[in-house]
N, C-alpha and C positions, 0 to 999 in steps of 0.2 A: 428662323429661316437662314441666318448667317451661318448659325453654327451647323447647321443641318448641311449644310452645302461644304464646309469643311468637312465634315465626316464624311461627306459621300466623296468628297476629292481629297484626298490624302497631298497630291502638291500642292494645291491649290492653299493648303492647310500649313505647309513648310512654306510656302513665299510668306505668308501672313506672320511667320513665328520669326522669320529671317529679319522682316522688315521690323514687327518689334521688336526685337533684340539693339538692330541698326537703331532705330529711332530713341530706343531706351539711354543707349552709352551717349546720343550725339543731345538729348533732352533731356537727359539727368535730371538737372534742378527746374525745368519747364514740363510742368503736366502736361501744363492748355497745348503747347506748342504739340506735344507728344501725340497728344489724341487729335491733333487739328491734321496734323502731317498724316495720320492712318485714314482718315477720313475718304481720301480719295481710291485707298484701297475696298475698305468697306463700302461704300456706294456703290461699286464695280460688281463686287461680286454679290451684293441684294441683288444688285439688276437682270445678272446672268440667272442666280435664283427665281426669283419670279418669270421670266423667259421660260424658265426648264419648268415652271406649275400649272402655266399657261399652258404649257405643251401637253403635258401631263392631264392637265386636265381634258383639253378638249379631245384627247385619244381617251381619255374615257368618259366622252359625254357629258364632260359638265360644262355650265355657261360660264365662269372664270377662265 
């Protein structure tokens, strides 16, 4: 769903690449930290995700 939603947004897909780059030089020797800090981007945009299948779906008749 993540990445599907990156592909369909091409910026949406550059702020994500931006912010890992940021968070890579500033977490270098910290994974946990690395992947803890993207965390709040990723949540965001599953959520927009799901919004847009919702959508999707019920314009085309389905119960999701």
């Amino acid at each position: 769903m993540f990445r599907n939603y990156l592909r369909n947004y091409p910026k949406v897909a550059e702020e994500y690449a931006l912010l890992k780059g940021e968070l890579a030089t500033k977490y270098k020797y910290d994974r946990s930290t690395y992947t803890q800090q993207k965390e709040p981007f990723i949540i965001d945009i599953i959520e927009k995700a799901k919004g847009e299948f919702k959508k999707i779906s019920s314009i085309n008749g389905g119960s999701n």
